[in-house]
SEFI-123746 format. One record per atom (N, C-alpha, C): x negated, y negated, z. Coordinates in steps of 0.05 Angstrom, whole numbers, plus 5000, padded with zeros to 4 digits. Layout:
% SEFI-123746
XYZ ...
***
This chain:
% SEFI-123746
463875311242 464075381270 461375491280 459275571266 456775721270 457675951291 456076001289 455376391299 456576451321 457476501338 459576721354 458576941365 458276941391 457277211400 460677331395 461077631401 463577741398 463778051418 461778121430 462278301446 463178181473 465178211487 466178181500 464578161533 463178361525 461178461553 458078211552 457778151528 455877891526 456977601539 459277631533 460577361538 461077311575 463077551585 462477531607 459977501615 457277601612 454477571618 454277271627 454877171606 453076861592 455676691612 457776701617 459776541630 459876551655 459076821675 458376881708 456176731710 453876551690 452476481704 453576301720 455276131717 456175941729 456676051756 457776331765 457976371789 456076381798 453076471788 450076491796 449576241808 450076041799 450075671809 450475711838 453275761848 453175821882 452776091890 450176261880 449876361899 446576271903 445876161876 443576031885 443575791905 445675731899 446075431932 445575561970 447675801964 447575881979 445475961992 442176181977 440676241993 437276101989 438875831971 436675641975 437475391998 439075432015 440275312044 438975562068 440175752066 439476022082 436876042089 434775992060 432376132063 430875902070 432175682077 430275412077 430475372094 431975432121 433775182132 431975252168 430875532168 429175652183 426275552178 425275422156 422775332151 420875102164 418775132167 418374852178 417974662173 416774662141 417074302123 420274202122 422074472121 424574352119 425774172152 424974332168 425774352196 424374052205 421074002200 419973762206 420573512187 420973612168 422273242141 424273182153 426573302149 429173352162 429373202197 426873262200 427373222244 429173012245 430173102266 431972942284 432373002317 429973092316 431173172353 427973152359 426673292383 424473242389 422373442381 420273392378 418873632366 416973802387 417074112380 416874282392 414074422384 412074242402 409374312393 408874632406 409674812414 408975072423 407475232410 406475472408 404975672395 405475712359 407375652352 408775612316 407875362305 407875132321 408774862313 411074802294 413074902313 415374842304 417474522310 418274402292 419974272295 423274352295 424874082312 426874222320 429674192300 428873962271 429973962256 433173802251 434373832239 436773662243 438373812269 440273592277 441873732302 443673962284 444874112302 446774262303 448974202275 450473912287 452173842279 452573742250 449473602254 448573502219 447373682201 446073912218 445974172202 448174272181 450374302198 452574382191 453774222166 453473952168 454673792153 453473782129 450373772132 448773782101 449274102087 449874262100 450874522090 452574542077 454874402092 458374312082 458674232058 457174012056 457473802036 457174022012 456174081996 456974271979 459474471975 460074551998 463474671991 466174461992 464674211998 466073972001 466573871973 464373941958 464973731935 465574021919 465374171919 466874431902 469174511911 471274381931 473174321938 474174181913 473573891915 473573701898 474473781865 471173971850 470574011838 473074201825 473874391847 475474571836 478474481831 478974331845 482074191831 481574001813 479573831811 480073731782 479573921762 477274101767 477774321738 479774361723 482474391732 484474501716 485674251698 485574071707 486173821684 483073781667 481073801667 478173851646 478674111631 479474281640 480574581629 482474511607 484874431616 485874341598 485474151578 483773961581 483373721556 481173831549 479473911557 476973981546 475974251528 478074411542 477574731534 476174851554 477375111562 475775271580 471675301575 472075321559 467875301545 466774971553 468074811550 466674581547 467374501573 469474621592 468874501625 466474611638 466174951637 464175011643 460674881636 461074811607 459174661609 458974321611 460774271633 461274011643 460274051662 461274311681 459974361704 457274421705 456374441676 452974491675 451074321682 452374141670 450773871665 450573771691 453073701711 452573631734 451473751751 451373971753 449374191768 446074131765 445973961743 442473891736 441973651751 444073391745 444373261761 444373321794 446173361802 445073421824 442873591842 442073791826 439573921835 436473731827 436573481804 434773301804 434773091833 437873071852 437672861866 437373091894 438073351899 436573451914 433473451919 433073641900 429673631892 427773401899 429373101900 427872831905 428972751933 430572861947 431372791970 428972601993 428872401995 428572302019 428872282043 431772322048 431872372069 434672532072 436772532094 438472692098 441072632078 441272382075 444272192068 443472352031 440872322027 440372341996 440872621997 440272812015 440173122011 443973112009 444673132024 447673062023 449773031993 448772791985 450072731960 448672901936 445872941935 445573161910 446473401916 447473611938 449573771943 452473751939 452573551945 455473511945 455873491907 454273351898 454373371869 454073681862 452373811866 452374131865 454474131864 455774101884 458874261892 460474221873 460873921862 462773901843 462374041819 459374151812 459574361792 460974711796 460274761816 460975001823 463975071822 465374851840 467874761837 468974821807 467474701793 468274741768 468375021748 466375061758 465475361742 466575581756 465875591786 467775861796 470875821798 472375621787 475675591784 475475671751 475075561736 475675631705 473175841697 471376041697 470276171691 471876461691 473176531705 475176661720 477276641695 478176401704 480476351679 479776441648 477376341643 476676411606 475976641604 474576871619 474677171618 476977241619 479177211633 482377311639 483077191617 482877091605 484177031575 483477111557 479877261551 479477261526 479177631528 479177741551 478678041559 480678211546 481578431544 482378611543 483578721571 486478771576 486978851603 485779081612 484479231605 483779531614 481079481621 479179221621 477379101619 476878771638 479378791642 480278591657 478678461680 479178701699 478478761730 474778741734 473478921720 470679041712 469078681707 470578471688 469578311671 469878051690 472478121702 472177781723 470877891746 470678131755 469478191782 466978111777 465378091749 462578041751 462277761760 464377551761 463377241775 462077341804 463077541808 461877541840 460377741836 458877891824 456078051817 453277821813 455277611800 452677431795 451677271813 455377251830 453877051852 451677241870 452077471871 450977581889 447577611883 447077591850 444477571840 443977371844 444977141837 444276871836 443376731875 444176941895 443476971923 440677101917 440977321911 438177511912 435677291901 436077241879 433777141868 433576941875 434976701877 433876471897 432176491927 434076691946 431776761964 429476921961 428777051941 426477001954 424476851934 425876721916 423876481911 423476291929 425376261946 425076011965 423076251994 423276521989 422276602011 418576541995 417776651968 414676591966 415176321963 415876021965 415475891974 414675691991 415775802022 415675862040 413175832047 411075942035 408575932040 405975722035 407875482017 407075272001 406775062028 404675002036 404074722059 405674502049 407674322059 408774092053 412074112051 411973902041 415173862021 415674061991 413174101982 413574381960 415974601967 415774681995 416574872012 420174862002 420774672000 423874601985 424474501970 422074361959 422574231940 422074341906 420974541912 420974731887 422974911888 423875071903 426175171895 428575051892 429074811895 430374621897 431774521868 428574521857 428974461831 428874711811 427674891813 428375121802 431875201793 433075091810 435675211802 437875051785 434774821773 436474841746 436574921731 434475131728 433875301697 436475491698 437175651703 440375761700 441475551693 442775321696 444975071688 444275091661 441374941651 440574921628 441175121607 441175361616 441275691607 444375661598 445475611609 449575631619 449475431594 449275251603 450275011582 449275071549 447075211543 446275191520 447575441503 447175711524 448776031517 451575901514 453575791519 455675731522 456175611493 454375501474 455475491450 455875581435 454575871434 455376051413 457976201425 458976191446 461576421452 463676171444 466276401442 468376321434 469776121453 471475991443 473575901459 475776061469 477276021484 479576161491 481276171475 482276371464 484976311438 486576291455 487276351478 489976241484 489975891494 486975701487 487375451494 486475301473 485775501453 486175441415 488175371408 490675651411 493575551406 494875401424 493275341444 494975131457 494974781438 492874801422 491774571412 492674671384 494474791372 495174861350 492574891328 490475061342 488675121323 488675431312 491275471301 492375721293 490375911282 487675771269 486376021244 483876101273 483275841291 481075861304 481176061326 484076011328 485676271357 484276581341 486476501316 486376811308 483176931307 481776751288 479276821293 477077011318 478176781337 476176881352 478077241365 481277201366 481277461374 480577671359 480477691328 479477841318 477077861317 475277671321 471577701333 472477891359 472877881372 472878041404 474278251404 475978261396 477478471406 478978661370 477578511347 478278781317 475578801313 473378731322 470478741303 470678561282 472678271283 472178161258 474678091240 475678311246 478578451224 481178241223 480878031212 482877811216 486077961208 485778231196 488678351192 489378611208 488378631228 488578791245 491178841259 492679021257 495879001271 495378911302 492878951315 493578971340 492878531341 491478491329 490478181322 493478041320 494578191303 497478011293 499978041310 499278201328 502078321354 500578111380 498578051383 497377911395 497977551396 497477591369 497577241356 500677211360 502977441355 505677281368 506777231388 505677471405 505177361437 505877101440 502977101441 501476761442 502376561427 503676631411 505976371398 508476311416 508976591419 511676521430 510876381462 509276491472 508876301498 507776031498 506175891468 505075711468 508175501459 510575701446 512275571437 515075391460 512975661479 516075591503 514875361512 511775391516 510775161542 511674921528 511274871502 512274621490 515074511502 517174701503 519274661509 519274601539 517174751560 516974611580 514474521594 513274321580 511774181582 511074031612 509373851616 507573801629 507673841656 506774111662 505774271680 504174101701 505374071730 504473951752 503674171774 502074031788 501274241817 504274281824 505474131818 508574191848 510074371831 510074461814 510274701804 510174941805 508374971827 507575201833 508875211865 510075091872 511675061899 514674981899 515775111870 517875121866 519175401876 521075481886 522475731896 521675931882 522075991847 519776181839 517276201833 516176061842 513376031844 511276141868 513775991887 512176011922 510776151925 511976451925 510776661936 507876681923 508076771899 504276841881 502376631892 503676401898 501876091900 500576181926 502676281942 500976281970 499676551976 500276841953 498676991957 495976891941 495176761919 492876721908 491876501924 493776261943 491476111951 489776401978 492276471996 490576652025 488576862005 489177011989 486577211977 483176961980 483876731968 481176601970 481176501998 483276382013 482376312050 480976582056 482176812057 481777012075 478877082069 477977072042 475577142030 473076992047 474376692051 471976572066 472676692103 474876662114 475676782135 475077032152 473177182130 472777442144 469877412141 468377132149 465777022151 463477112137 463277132118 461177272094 458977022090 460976762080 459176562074 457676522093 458476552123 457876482149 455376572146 455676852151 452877142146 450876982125 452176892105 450376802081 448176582087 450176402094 449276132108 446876132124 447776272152 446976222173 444876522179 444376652163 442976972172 440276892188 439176692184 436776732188 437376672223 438576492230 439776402258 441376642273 442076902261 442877182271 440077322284 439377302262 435977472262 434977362272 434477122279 432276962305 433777062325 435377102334 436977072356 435577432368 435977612339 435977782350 433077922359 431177712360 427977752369 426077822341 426877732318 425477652299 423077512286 422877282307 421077132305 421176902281 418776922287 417676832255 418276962224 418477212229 418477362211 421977512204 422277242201 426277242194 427377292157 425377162138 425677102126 426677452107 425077592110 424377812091 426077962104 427178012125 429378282131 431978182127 432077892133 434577852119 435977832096 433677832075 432977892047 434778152040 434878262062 436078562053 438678622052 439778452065 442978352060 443778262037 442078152030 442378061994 442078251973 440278481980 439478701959 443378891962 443278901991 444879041998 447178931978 448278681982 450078561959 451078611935 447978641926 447978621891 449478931892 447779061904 448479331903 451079491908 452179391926 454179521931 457379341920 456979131905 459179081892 459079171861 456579381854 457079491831 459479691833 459379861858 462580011858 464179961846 465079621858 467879591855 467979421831 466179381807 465879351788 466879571763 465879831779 466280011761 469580161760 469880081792 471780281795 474580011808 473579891812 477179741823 479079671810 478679761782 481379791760 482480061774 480880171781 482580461791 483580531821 481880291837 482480431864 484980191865 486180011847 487879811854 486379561877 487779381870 487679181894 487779171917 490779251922 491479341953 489379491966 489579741965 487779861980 484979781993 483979681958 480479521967 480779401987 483479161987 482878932008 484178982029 485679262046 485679352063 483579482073 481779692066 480079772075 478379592082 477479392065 474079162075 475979072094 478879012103 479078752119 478479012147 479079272145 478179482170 475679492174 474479502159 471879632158 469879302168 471079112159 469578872176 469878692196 473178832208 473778752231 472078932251 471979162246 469379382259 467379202260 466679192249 462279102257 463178842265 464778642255 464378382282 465578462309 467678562305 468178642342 465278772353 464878912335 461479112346 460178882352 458878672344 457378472350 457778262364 460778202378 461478142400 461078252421 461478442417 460878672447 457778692451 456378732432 453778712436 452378462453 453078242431 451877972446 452377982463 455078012481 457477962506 455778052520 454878352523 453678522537 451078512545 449578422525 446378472527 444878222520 446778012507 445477802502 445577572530 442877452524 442377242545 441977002543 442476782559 441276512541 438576442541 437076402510 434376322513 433476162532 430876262535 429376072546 428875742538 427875572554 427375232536 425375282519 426075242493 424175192468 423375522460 424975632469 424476022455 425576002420 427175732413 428775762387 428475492383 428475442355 428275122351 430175012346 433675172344 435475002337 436775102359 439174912366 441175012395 442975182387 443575252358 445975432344 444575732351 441675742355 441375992366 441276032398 443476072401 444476062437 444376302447 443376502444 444276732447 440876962446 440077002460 437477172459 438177432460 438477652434 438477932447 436678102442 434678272446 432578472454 432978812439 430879002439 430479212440 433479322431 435079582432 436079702414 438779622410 439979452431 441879232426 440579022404 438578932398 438678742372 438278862349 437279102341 437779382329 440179432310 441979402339 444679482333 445679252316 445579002326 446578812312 445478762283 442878802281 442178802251 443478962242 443479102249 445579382227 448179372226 449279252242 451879122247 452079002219 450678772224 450478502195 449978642176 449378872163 447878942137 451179132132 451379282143 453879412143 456379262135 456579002150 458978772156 458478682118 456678652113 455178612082 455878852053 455278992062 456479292056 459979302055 460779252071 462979292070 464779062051 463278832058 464578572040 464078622019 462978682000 461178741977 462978851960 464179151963 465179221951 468479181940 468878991964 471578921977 472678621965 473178531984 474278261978 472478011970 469678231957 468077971951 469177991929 468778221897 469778201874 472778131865 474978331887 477778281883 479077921883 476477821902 478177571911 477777311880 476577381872 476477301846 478577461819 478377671821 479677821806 482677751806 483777771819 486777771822 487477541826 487677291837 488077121835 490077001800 488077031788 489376951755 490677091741 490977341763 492277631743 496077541759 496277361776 499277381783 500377091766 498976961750 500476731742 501176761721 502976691707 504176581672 501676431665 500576511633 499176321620 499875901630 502375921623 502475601628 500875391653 501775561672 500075471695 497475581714 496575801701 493575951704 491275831715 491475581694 488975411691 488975271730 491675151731 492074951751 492875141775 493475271773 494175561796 491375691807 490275811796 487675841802 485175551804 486075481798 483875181806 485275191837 487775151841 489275011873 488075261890 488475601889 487575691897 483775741903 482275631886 480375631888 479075441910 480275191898 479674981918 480775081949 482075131946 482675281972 480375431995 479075481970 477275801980 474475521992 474475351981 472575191984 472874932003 476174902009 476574762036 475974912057 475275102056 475475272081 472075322082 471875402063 468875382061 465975162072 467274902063 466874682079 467374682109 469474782115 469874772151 468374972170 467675212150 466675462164 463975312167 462475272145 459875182145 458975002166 461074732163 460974502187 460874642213 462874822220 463475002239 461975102257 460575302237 458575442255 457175492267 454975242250 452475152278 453675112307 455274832301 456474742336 457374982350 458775222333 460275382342 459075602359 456075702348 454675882352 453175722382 453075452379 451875322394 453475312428 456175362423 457575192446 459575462451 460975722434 461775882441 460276102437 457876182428 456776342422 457476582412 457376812418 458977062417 460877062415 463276902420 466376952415 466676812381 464576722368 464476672333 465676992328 464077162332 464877432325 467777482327 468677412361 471277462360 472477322341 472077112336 474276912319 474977012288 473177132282 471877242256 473777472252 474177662276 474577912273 477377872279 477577752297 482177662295 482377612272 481477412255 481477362222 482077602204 480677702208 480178022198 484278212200 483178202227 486478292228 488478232225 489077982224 491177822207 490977882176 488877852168 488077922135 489978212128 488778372146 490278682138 493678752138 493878602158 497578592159 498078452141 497278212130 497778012107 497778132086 495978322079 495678412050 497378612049 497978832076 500179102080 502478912080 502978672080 506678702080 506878442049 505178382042 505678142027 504678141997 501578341996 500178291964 500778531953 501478381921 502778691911 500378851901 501078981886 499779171872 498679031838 496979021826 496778951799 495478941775 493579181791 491179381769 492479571748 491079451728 492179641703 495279511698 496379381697 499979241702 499979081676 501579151651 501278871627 502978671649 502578461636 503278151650 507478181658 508878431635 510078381633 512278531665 509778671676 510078871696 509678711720 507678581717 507378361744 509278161741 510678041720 512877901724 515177911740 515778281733 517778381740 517778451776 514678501781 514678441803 514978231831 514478081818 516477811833 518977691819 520977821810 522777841800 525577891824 526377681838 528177711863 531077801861 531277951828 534377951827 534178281816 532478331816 532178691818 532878911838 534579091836 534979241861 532679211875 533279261900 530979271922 529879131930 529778901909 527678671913 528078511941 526478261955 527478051981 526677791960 528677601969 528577321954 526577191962 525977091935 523676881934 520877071933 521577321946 519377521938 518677641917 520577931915 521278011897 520978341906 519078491889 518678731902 517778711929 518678981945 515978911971 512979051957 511578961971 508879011958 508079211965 508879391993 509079642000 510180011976 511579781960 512879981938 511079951911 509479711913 507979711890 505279941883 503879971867 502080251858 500680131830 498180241832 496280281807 498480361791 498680231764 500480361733 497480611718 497080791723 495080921708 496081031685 499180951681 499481031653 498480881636 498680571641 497680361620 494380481605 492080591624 489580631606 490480941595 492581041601 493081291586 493481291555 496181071557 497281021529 494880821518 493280671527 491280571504 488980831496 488880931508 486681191497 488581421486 491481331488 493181541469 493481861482 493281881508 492582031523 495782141530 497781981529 500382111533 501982271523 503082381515 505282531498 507882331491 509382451477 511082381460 513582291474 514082461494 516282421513 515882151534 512182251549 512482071559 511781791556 511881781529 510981541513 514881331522 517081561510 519081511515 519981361535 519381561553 521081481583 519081241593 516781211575 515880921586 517580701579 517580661539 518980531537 521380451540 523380661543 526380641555 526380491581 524380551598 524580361627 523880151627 523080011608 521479871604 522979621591 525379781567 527179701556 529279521572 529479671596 531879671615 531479401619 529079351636 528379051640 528378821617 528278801597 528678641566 530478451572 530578181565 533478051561 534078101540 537278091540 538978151513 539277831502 538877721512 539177471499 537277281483 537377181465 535477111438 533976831461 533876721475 532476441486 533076551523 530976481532 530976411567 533176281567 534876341589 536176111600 535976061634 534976221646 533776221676 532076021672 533275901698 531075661711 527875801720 527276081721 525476231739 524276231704 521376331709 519476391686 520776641671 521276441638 522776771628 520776911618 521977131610 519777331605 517377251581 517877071564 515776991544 513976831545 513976801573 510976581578 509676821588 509977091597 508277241609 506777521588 506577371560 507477661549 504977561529 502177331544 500477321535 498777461525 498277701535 495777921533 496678191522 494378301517 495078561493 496778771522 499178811507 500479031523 501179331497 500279571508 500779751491 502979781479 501879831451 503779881431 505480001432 506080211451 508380421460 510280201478 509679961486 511979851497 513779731481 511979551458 514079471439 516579551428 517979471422 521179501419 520879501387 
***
């Protein structure tokens, strides 16, 4: 089998690069799209010989569309993942999605003209598709629950690096006379792929998609690489490995797992909280900001000199989703994604009112594209930069990391793979429409984008207050029970209300042994209560042994 990385914290490393993939898409579009070799190759409208020599670049509409095309084909990308996940192995899709990511950044990089820029994106996309749906999935399998939250939140730490460092390579670019101007960073962003695909052979496979393939010694293996130091006789290795039998034993029994599965009466509900966590994520306009910043900042009397302050939205990024890295095992789900959906309905209403107020329509040829409709000035455009950096700030810590995180934490092993792929793709149909969207949008309603953004926002907050449960720190066997519709209290087809759900902070108690004796008890006795007495499932609903994948403390066992 050759060599094995085995620290857990390496592996996530080497596996987020794949999320680094779109965020380098993202601000090698952003940081280009304001340029003028890009703006004059690209032309399509008339050129704007004025004091810059600026060209006026693709329209509006085809702006939008060459933008799109990448969340279009990671649309794509992301629902077939879960059938490559499955035949291939979680390790070897990701580096499926490697490979094509080179591919397509070779047929960007050579673009001719628009139709060619188009399809080497759209090829992008089908990598990303790939890697941000199952990357997610193979850390949530191979993690430690108390480690859980910290390890998948980093897909979106990287994307947020994999933003930073592309712009401003494409920003000292920028300075290169010609087609260089995109066409080197262009190609630059295959060295990460290359990186992904090659790091990716020394880490493990997923033991829970080992024993799915009855590779009993190779499962055990790698969990005792990760999680005993090695120790193939480790009690906690061998309470683990029956888990995972018994759920690899049930799926046998109910075999071949379809999307419509997940839109069966016990299913419904999680399906449509993990697909809206990824709509809402694109819905509360981040990509938008991402996308389109430089077209904010012109607007807001920037000039020429757009490139480098918007740069700072990206530092701001990296930075402020280390928080919720460290700490959103503890502050729970819920909360996080109530507060960002408050805190960023604030700054876009703020930047509606601003434009509304103070903004005017440019002058002819003051902007080179028509998506910047909107001219605002002195300490009203002030405001709005700080608006955007804040709006950034707030996303960051929020529903950028959770919206990845949780998603894979409400399914049964059996359908994980194809559950989080449907929700992913999700996150990337929408993503495609926002992008298409915007230009025309900024172009023809201007200022009321904000509004649209910020109603979004407030729908998000009631959605998550009456609907997403709770599920930080929770063994699998606790989140089961929470959509569990035949429990006092519960509403059908729901289960708990999600209003009653809470952080479990006993769970990192009893792994650090931090409890007492009693209340070691009264855990397990409650815990007991919920158990079937009966030796086999006989509910049509998921019985309890497909959910009983992951290490749950020893104090629960019976």
């Amino acid at each position: 089998m050759g060599y094995q990385v085995g620290n857990v914290y390496v592996i996530a490393a080497v596996a987020v690069v794949g999320g680094a993939l779109f965020g380098f898409d993202i601000s090698s579009m952003s940081a280009i799209i304001s340029t003028n070799p890009y703006l004059c190759y690209f032309n399509q409208g008339p050129y704007y010989w004025d004091t810059d020599h600026l060209c006026s670049g693709p329209r509006a509409s085809v702006q939008g569309g060459i933008t799109a095309s990448m969340p279009g084909g990671s649309w794509l990308g992301a629902l077939i993942s879960g059938y490559v996940s499955d035949i291939l192995g979680r390790r070897r899709a990701i580096q499926v999605g490697s490979v094509i990511w080179v591919i397509g950044s070779i047929i960007v990089c050579a673009s001719q003209n628009i139709g060619m820029l188009v399809v080497g994106r759209f090829i992008n996309g089908l990598s990303v598709g790939i890697c941000s749906a199952q990357v997610p999935v193979y850390i949530t399998e191979i993690a430690p629950p108390s480690k859980r939250g910290r390890l998948v939140g980093c897909q979106q730490w990287a994307i947020t690096w994999g933003i930073l460092i592309m712009f401003y390579i494409s920003y000292g670019c920028s300075f290169i006379k010609g087609t260089g101007a995109f066409r080197v960073p262009w190609g630059l962003q295959m060295i990460p792929a290359i990186f992904l695909f090659v790091a990716m052979l020394f880490l493990p496979e997923s033991p829970r998609w080992l024993a799915k393939q009855d590779r009993w010694e190779d499962a055990v293996g790698v969990l005792a690489l990760v999680h005993a130091k090695g120790d193939v006789n480790s009690p906690f290795v061998a309470k683990e490995m029956a888990e995972i039998r018994e759920v690899v034993e049930f799926e046998r029994a109910n075999s071949d797992v379809t999307y419509f599965e997940l839109f069966k009466p016990n299913m419904i509900n999680r399906t449509h909280i993990g697909v809206f966590t990824q709509i809402w994520s694109q819905l509360t306009g981040m990509n938008v900001m991402m996308y389109y910043i430089t077209y904010v900042f012109t607007m807001a009397g920037l000039g020429s000199n757009v490139l480098l302050p918007s740069s700072l939205q990206f530092v701001i990024n990296v930075v402020m989703t280390v928080p919720a890295l460290l700490y959103v095992d503890r502050w729970g789900r819920r909360p996080t994604l109530l507060v960002g959906a408050f805190l960023m309905m604030t700054w876009l209403f703020t930047n509606a009112a601003l434009f509304a107020h103070y903004g005017v329509r440019p002058k002819p040829k003051q902007f080179p594209s028509a998506a910047e409709s909107t001219a605002i000035t002195g300490a009203p455009a002030k405001a709005v930069i700080a608006c955007t950096y804040l709006f950034v700030a707030s996303f960051a810590p929020t529903w950028g990391p959770v919206s990845w995180i949780y998603p894979p934490e409400l399914y049964p092993l059996r359908v994980r793979g194809k559950a989080v792929a449907l929700a992913t793709s999700a996150n990337w149909a929408f993503n495609f429409a926002l992008a298409y969207f915007v230009p025309p949008a900024f172009a023809n309603i201007r200022w009321e984008v904000y509004i649209v953004f910020g109603v979004f926002c407030v729908a998000m907050f009631f959605h998550v207050l009456f609907l997403f449960p709770e599920t930080s720190q929770k063994p699998l066997e606790e989140v089961e029970e929470i959509f569990d519709d035949t429990t006092p209290g519960s509403i059908k087809h729901i289960g708990t209300p999600a209003w009653k759900t809470h952080v479990d902070t006993r769970t990192r108690r009893i792994e650090r042994g931090e409890m007492d004796s009693e209340e070691k008890f009264e855990r397990q006795g409650s815990h007991e209560e919920h158990l079937p007495t009966a030796p086999a499932p006989t509910r049509d609903d998921v019985p309890r042994a497909e959910v009983t994948d992951k290490e749950v403390p020893a104090s629960n066992s019976p």
